[in-house]
DOGU-245145 format. One record per residue (C-alpha): residue number from 1; x, y, z; residue in one letter. Coordinates in steps of 0.2 Angstrom, whole numbers. Example, Ala and Ser with C-alpha at 12.3 -4.5 7.8 and 13.67 -1.06 7.14 Angstrom:
# DOGU-245145
n;c1;c2;c3;res
1;62;-22;39;A .
2;68;-5;36;S .
This chain:
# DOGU-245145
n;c1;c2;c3;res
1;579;717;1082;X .
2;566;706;1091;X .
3;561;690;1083;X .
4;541;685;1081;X .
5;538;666;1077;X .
6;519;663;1068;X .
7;515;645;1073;X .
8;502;636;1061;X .
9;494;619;1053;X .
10;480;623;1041;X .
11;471;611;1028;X .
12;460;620;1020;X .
13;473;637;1021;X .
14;459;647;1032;X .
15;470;646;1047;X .
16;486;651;1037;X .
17;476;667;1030;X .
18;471;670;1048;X .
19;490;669;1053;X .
20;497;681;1038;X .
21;483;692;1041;X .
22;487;694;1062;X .
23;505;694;1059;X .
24;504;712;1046;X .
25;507;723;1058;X .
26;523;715;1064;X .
27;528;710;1044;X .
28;528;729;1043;X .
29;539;734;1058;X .
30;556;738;1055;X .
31;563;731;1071;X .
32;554;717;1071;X .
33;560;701;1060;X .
34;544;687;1058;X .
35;548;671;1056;X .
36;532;656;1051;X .
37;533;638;1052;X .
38;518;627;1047;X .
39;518;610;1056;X .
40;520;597;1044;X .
41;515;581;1048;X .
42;525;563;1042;X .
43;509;555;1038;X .
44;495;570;1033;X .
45;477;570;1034;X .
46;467;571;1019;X .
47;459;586;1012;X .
48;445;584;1008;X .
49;441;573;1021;X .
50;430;555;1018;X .
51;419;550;1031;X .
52;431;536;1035;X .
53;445;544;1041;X .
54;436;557;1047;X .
55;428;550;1063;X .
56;446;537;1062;X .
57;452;553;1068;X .
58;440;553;1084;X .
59;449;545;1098;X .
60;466;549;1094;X .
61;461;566;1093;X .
62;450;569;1108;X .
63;463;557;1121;X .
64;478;571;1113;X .
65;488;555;1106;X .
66;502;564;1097;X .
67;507;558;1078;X .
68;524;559;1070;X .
69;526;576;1065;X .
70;542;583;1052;X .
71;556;591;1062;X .
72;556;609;1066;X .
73;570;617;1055;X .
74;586;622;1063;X .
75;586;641;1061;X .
76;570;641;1073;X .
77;576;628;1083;X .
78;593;639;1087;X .
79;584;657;1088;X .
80;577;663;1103;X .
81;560;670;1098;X .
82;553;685;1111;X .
83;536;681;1106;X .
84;527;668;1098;X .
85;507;668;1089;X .
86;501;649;1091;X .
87;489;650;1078;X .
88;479;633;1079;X .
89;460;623;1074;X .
90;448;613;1085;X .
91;446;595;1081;X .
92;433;585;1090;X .
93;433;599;1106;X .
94;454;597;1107;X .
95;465;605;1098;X .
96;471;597;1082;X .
97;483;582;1083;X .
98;495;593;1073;X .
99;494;605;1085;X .
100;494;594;1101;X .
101;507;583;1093;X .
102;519;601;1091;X .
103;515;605;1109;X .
104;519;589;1116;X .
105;538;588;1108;X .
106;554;589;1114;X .
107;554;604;1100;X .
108;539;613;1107;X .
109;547;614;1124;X .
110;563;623;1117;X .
111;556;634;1106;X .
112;541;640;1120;X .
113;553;639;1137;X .
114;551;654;1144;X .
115;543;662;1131;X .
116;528;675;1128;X .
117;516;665;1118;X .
118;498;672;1110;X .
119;484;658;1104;X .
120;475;660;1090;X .
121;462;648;1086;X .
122;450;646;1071;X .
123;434;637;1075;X .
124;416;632;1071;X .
125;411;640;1087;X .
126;416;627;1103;X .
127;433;629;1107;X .
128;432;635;1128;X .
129;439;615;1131;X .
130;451;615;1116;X .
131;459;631;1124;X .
132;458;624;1141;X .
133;468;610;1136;X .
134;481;621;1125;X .
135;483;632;1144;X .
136;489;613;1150;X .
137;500;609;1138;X .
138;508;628;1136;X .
139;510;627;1153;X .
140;522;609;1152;X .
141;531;618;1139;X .
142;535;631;1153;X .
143;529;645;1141;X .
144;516;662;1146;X .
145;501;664;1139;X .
146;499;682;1136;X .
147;485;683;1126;X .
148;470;673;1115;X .
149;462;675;1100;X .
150;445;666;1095;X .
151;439;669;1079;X .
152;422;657;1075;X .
153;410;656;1061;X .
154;398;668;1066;X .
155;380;656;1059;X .
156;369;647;1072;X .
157;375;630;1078;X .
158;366;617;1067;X .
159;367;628;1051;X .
160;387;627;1054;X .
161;384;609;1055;X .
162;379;609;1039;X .
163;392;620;1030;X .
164;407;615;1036;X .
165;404;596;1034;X .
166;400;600;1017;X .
167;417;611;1015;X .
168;427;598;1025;X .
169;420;581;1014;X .
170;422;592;998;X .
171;437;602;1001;X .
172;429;618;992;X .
173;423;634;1002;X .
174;403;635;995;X .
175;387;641;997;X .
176;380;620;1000;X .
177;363;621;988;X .
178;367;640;982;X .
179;359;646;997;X .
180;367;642;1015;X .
181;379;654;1021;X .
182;399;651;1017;X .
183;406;640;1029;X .
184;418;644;1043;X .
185;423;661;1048;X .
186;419;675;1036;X .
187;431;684;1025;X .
188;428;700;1033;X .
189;432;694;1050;X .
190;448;686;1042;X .
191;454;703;1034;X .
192;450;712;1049;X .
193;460;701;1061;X .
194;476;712;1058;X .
195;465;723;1070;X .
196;472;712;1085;X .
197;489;711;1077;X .
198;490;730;1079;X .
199;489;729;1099;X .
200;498;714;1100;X .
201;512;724;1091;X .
202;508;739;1103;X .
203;508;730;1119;X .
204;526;721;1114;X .
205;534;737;1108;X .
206;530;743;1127;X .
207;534;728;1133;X .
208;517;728;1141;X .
209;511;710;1135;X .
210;502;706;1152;X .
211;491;721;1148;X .
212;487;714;1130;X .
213;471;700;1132;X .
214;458;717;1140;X .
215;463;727;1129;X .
216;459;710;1113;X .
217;445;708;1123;X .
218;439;725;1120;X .
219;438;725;1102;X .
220;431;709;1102;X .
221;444;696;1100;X .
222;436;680;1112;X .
223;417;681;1113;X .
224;409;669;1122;X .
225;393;660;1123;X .
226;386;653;1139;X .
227;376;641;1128;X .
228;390;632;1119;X .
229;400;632;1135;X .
230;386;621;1141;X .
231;386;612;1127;X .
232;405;610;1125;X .
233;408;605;1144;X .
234;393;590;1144;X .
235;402;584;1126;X .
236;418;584;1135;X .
237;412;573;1147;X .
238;403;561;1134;X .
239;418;561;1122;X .
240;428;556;1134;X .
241;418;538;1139;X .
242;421;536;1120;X .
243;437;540;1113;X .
244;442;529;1128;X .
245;432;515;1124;X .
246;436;514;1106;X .
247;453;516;1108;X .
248;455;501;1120;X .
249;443;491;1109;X .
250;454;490;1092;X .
251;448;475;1085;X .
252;429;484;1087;X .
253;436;499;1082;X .
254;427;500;1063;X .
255;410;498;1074;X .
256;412;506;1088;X .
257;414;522;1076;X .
258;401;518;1067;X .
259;389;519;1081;X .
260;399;534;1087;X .
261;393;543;1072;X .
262;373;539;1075;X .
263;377;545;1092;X .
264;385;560;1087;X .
265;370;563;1072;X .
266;358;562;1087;X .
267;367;574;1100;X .
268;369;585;1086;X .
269;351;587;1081;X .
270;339;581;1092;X .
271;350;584;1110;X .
272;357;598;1106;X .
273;340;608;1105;X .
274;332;602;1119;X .
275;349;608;1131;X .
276;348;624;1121;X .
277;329;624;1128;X .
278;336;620;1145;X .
279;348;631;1142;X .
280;336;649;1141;X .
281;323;643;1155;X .
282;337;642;1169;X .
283;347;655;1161;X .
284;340;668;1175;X .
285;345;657;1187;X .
286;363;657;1182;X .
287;368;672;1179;X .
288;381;675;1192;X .
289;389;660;1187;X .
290;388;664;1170;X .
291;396;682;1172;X .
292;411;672;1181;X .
293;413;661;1167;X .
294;413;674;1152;X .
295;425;684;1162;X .
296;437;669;1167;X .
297;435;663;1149;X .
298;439;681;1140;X .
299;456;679;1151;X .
300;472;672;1149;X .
């Protein structure tokens, strides 16, 4: 009998239904016992967020600052798992503090020491840095990344924008005005993932995991868009001034995020487009790069 852990934090539930519906093909395998454990904080975010604690979650986020989190049951923390599925979301361009704060603990390191791990990330769309970062801290937990998973919403940048701030500030998954697309990624997509689970199964049952991510790729698991690669890089950059100079700035910190958030409102619609522009008239002049990034990027 081979033991499977499922790895998840999800507010809204989308990344737990995204993790259930992955993990089928194992839950229907005889010789295979699944295991799930959702990171439980000491001190939880709210859902539905306010727009208070929403960009209070900013630096702490983006600088990987880990929170408190509940421990890690015993049973898990005794078993020796042969492969785990890190399932996790993309907060400001970094993975979740949940998530981060999971990776970084003592608990982390003995649960991933030497063991085969999968991501699986639910986004907006950016989350090329986020899974940069998740590679880094994988790798202080002396696990192997075997394989990634990235399933986004699917609508064009700003009209995401819209519908997930509107999901996120009112906790319910709508069409905002009766007419915008639901927010985050679809429900067909979501019942369809068990798609990837059944070659992850594959590949493990052969014990062939460093052959699995090709073969994800194939079928569409990680696709990638030069575009928000651009955009996700440059924000990177720019985030980082920030976070850093609100977080050694506490006594400004209610303004500083304030004027965070006009800046963010301004790269959102008014830079945004004009490096999109940028984007398609030098795109002929980048497409070498380009092809070595998509296919670095659809990697492991």
């Amino acid at each position: 009998m081979k033991n499977v852990l499922v790895i998840f934090y999800s507010q809204s539930g989308q990344l737990e239904s995204i993790a259930r519906n992955i993990a089928k093909p194992f839950l229907n395998s005889d010789e295979i016992k699944v295991t799930f454990h959702e990171i439980q904080l000491e001190k939880p975010f709210p859902f539905p967020w306010n727009k208070t604690t929403f960009f209070d979650a900013f630096p702490e986020s983006f600088l990987q600052i880990p929170t408190t989190l509940k421990p890690v049951p015993s049973e898990i923390l005794n078993t020796k798992f042969d492969l785990v599925l890190l399932h996790y979301q993309v907060w400001y361009l970094t993975p979740s503090i949940p998530m981060n704060s999971f990776l970084k603990s003592t608990e982390a390191k003995t649960i991933l020491n030497n063991t085969p791990v999968i991501t699986i990330n639910g986004s907006r769309n950016m989350w090329i840095m986020a899974q940069e970062k998740v590679k880094v801290l994988l790798k202080e937990a002396n696990a192997k990344l075997v394989g990634n998973v990235a399933l986004v919403d699917r609508v064009g940048n700003l009209i995401s924008v819209i519908t997930i701030v509107n999901w996120m500030f009112s906790g319910v998954k709508k069409r905002y005005l009766g007419f915008f697309p639901l927010p985050g990624v679809s429900d067909k997509d979501i019942q369809e993932s068990d798609k990837f689970g059944e070659i992850m199964l594959s590949e493990f049952k052969q014990n062939k995991l460093e052959d699995l991510q090709p073969k994800l790729a194939e079928i569409g698991a990680v696709k990638i868009s030069p575009y928000l690669v651009t955009v996700d890089k440059t924000a990177n950059k720019i985030f980082n001034k920030w976070s850093n100079f609100i977080h050694k700035n506490q006594k400004n910190r209610k303004l500083l995020l304030k004027l965070f958030y006009v800046y963010l409102f301004l790269a959102i619609w008014v830079i945004s487009p004009i490096v999109y522009i940028l984007h398609v008239i030098s795109y002929p002049f980048k497409i070498k790069t380009i092809k070595k990034e998509t296919q670095y990027y659809q990697g492991v």
